[in-house]
C-alpha positions in Angstrom: 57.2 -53.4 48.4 60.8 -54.3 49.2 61.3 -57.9 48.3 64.6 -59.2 49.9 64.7 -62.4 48.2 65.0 -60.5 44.6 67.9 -58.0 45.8 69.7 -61.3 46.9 69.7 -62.9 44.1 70.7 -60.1 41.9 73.7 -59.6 44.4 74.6 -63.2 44.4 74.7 -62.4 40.5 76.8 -59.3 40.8 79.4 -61.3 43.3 79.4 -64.2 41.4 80.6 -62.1 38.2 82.4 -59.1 39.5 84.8 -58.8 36.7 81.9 -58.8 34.0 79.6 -56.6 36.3 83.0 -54.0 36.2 83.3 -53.8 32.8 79.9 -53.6 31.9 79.2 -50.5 34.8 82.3 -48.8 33.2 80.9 -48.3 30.0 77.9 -46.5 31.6 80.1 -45.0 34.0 82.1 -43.4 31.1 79.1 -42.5 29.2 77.9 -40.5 31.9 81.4 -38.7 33.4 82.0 -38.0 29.7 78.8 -36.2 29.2 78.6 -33.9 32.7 82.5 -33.2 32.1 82.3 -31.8 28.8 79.2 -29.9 29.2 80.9 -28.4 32.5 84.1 -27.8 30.7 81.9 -26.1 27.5 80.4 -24.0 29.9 84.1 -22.9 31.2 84.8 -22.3 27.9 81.5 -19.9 27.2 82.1 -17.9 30.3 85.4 -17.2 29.9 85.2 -16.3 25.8 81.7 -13.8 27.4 83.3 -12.1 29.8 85.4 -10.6 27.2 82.7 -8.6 26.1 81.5 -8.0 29.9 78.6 -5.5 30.3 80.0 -3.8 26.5 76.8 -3.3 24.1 76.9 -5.8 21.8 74.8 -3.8 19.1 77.8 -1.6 18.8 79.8 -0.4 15.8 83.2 1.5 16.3 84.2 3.5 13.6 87.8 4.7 12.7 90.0 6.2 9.4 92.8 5.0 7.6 94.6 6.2 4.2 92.4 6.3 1.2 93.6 3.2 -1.5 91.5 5.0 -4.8 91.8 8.6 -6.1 88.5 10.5 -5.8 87.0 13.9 -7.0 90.7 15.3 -7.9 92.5 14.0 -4.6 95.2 11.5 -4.4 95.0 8.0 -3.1 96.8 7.3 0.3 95.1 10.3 1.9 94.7 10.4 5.5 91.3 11.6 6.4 90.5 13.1 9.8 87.0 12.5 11.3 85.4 16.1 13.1 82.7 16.9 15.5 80.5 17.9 12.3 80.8 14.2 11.3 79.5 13.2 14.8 77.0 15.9 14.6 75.4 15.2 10.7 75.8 11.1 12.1 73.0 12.2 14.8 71.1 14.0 12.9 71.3 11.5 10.0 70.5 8.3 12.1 68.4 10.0 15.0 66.2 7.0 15.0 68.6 4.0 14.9 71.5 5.5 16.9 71.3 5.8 20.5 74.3 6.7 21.6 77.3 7.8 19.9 81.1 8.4 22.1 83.8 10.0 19.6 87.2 9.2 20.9 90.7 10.3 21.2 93.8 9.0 21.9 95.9 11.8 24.0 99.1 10.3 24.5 100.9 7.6 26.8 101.7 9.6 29.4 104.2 9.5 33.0 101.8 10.3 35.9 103.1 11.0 39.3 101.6 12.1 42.3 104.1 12.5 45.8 106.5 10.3 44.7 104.6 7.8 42.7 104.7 7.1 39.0 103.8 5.1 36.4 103.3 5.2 32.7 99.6 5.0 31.2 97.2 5.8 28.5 95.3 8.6 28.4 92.6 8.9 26.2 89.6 11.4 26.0 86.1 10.5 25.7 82.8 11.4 25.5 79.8 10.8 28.0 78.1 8.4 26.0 81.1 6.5 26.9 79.7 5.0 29.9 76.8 3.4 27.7 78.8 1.7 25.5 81.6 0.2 26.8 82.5 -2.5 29.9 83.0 0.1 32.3 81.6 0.8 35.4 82.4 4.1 38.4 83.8 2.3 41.6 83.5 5.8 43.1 82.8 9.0 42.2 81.1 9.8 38.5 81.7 9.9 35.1 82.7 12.6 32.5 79.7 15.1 32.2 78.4 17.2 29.5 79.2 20.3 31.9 83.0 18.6 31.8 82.8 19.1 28.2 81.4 22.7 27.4 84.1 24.1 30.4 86.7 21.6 28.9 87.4 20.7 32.4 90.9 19.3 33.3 89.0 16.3 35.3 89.8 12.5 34.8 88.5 9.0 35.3 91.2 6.7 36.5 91.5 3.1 36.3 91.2 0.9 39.1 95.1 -0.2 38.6 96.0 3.4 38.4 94.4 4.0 41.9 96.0 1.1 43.4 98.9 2.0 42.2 99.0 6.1 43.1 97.3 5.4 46.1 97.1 4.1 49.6 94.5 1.6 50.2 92.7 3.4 52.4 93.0 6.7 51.2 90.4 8.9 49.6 91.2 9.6 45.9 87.5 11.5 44.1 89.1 14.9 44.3 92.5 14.0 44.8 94.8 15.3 41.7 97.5 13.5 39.7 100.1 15.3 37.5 100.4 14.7 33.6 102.3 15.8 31.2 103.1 18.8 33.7 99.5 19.7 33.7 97.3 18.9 37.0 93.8 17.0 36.8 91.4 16.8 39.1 90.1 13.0 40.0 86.9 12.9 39.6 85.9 8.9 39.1 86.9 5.5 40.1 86.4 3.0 37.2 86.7 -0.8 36.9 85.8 -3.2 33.8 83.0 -5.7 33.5 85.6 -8.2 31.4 88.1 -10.6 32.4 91.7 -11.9 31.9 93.8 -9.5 30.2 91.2 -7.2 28.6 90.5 -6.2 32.4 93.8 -5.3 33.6 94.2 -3.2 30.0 91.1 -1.1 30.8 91.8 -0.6 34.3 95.0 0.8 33.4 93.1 3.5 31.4 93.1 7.7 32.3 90.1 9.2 30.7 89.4 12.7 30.2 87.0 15.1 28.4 86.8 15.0 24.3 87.0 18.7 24.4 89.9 18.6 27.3 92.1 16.0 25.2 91.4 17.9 22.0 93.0 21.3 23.7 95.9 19.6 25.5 96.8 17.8 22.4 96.3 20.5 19.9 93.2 18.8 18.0 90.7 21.5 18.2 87.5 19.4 16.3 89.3 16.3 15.1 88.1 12.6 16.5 90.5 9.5 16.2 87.3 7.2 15.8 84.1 6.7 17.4 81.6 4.0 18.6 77.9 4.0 18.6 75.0 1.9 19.7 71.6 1.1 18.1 68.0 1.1 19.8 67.1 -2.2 20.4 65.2 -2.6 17.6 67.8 -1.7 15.4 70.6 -4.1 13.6 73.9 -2.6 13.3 73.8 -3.8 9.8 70.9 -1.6 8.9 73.2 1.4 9.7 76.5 0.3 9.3 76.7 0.6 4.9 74.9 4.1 5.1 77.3 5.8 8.0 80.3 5.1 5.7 78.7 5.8 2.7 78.0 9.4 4.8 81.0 9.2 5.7 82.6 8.6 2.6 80.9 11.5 0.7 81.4 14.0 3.7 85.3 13.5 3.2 85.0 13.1 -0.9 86.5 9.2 -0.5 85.4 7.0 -3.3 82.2 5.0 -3.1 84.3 1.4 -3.6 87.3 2.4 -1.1 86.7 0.3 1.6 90.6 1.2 3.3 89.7 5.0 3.6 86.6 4.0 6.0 86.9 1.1 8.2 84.1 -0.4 10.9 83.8 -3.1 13.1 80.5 -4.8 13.6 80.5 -5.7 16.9 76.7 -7.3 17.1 78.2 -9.7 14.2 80.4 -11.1 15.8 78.6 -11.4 18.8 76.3 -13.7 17.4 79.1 -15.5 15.8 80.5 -16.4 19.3 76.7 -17.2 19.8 76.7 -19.7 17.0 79.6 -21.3 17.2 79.1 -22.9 21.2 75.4 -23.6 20.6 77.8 -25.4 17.8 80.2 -26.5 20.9 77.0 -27.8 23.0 75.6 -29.8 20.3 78.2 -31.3 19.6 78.6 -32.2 23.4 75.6 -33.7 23.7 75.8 -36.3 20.6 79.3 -37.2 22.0 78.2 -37.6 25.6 75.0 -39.4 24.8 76.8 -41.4 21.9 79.3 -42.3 24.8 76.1 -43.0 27.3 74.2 -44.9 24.6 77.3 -47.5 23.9 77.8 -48.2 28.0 73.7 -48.9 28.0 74.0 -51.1 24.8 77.1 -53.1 26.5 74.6 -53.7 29.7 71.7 -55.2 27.2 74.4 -57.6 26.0 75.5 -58.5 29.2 71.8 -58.9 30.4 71.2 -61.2 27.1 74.2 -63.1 28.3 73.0 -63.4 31.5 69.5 -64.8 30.7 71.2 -67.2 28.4 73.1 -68.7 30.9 70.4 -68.8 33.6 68.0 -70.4 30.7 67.2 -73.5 33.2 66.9 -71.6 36.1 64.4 -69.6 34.4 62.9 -72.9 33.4 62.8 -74.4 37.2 60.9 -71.0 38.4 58.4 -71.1 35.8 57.7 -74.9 36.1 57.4 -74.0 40.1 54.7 -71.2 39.3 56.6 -68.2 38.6 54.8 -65.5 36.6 56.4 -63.6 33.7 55.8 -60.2 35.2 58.4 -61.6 38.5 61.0 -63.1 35.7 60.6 -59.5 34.0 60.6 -57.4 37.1 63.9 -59.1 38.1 66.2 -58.9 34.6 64.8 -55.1 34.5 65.4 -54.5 38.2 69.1 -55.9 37.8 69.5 -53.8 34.5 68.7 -50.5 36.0 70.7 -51.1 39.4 73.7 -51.4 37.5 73.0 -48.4 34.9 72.1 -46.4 37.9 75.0 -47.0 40.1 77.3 -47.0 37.7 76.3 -43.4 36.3 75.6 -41.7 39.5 78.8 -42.5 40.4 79.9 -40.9 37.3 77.5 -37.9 37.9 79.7 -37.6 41.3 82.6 -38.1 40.1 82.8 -35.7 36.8 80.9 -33.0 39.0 83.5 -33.0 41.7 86.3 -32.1 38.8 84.4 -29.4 37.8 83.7 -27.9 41.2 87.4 -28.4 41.8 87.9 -26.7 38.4 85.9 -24.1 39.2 87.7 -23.6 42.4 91.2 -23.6 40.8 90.3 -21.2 38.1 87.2 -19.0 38.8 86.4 -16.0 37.2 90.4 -15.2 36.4 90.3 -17.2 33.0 90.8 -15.2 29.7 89.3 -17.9 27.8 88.1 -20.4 30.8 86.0 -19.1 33.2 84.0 -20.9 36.3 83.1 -24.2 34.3 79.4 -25.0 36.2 76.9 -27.9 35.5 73.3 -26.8 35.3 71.4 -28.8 38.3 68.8 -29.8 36.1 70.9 -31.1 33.7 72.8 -33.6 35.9 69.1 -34.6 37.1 68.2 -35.1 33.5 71.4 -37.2 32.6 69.9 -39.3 35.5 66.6 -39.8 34.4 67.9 -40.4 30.9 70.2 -43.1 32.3 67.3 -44.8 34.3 64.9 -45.1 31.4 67.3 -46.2 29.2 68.6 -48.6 31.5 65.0 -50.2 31.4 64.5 -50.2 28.1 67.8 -51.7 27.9 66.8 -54.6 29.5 63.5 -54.8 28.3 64.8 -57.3 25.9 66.3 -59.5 27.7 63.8 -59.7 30.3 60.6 -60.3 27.5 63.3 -63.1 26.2 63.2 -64.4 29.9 59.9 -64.3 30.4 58.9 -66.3 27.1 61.5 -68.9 28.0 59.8 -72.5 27.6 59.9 -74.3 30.7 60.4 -77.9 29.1 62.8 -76.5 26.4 64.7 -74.6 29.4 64.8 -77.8 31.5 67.0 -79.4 28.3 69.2 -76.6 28.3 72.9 -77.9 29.0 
């Protein structure tokens, strides 16, 4: 039941020390803001570092060559080795179980492609249909590279979404359209767009893919891979497979068991779950400075409510000489301790949720490393709560230490 008389006195305390109210609100206030804003801003943070990998496979492991560093078997160190369709083929075979997909890869050239006027320089790579599985990419229109593309070593392409832009009219139809490279004509046969963000976007977008088999004729590498990427089954960690597919690897091309150099790999499930690690890190860490923050604005309104019983210690005194009950001296400290804990950090809940929608707003999904900064709803409803409870245990305290105020000692009190 609403009791006026209570609220009005609590009021009349509030006006009667506004400056001391401020300060001690602030420190709550802060507690609060500094909490919601950091979590909002670490979430920022996570999105934007994720959608680097967009929709990639993160149980992937690419796969490349560089010069051996250790004579082996008769040959010389600083060899170059070449990685072949056999390699691809005795790597399924080998790993039929644990690999799921595996796209060998080629880099063509960087290439000037026209079409009616139009031009622009871009990379042309050719790939393999597993492709698709593995990497951020998605069809916009049309399809991706087939196995039929590969046995007729089809002069088809994938473009880029920049590259359409680009070659293209907004509105006009491109699957089936051709574009001109190297002097050579490709058919178009597929839109493509990346899953990422920032930079890493624009870079695949600005991609020409062909057939393996196509980019090894035009570029006179009958056989040879530049490097290739695979994916596990689920159940499968990359770093069950990723020692003995080199070590296959190594003894296919006669490279030395300890060379590391002449086979290199890239763990990509690794350092996913470092990423992973290190902002469960971040939101830790977020949460003992926000609450730290929250716990010193709630300790500053104990003191304050201490202070305050002190100096009302005779009017205490008068209302417990007049009949007062210790549950109505307690229900009033504790009702005056949790109005101010309350305000104070829903007004900081507003206030540090505003800059992030704002944020969010400014940046969106554009950010390399910052992306849509959000604050989960049931957080901020949990900060509240938080606030609340601790706000009356705050003033639990001081209100026990008003109710077992002695009236005739109170009535002394100068």
């Amino acid at each position: 039941m609403f009791d006026y008389d209570k609220w009005q006195e609590i009021f009349g305390t509030i006006k009667k020390h506004k400056t001391r109210t401020f300060l001690t609100a602030l420190g709550v206030f802060w507690g609060i803001f500094m909490l919601v804003f950091l979590m909002g801003s670490g979430k920022g943070l996570e999105n934007g570092v994720m959608t680097n990998f967009g929709d990639r496979a993160t149980n992937a492991l690419y796969v490349w060559t560089q010069n051996t560093s250790m004579p082996y078997a008769g040959l010389q160190s600083g060899r170059r080795v070449r990685l072949t369709e056999q390699d691809m083929d005795a790597i399924q075979s080998h790993f039929s179980d644990k690999i799921e997909f595996v796209a060998p890869r080629l880099y063509v050239s960087n290439s000037e492609v026209s079409r009616n006027g139009k031009s622009g320089s871009f990379e042309v790579r050719a790939e393999a249909p597993d492709f698709i599985h593995i990497e951020p990419i998605e069809i916009a229109e049309g399809r991706f590279i087939n196995p039929l593309d590969m046995q007729g070593r089809r002069k088809v392409i994938v473009i880029g979404k920049y590259v359409r832009d680009l070659l293209f009219d907004i509105h006009e139809t491109v699957v089936g359209k051709y574009l001109e490279i190297a002097g050579i004509q490709y058919q178009i046969v597929g839109i493509a767009r990346s899953s990422r963000g920032g930079q890493q976007q624009a870079d695949d977008e600005k991609t020409i893919m062909m057939p393996l088999t196509t980019g090894q004729q035009v570029s006179n590498n009958i056989g040879k891979i530049g490097w290739f990427v695979c994916s596990m089954f689920e159940n499968v960690k990359v770093s069950e497979v990723e020692g003995v597919l080199k070590a296959l690897l190594r003894d296919r091309h006669k490279i030395h068991p300890e060379d590391d150099q002449g086979i290199r790999s890239f763990n990509l499930e690794k350092e996913f779950a470092e990423v992973q690690g290190l902002f469960f890190g971040i939101r830790l860490l977020i949460w003992i400075v926000g609450i730290g923050s929250l716990l010193a604005g709630v300790i500053g309104v104990g003191n304050i409510m201490l202070i305050i019983v002190k100096e009302r210690t005779k009017e205490i005194g008068i209302r417990k000489a007049m009949g007062a009950t210790p549950g109505s001296i307690v229900s009033m400290i504790l009702l005056e301790s949790v109005f101010i804990t309350t305000l104070a950090g829903y007004i900081g809940l507003l206030i540090s949720t505003g800059i992030i929608a704002l944020l969010n707003k400014v940046v969106g999904a554009g950010g390399q490393y910052f992306a849509n900064p959000e604050i989960d709803f049931k957080v901020g409803i949990s900060a509240i709560l938080i606030l609340i409870i601790a706000g009356a245990l705050t003033g639990l305290v001081p209100a026990m230490q008003a109710a077992n105020v002695n009236p005739v000692v109170a009535l002394k009190d100068e």
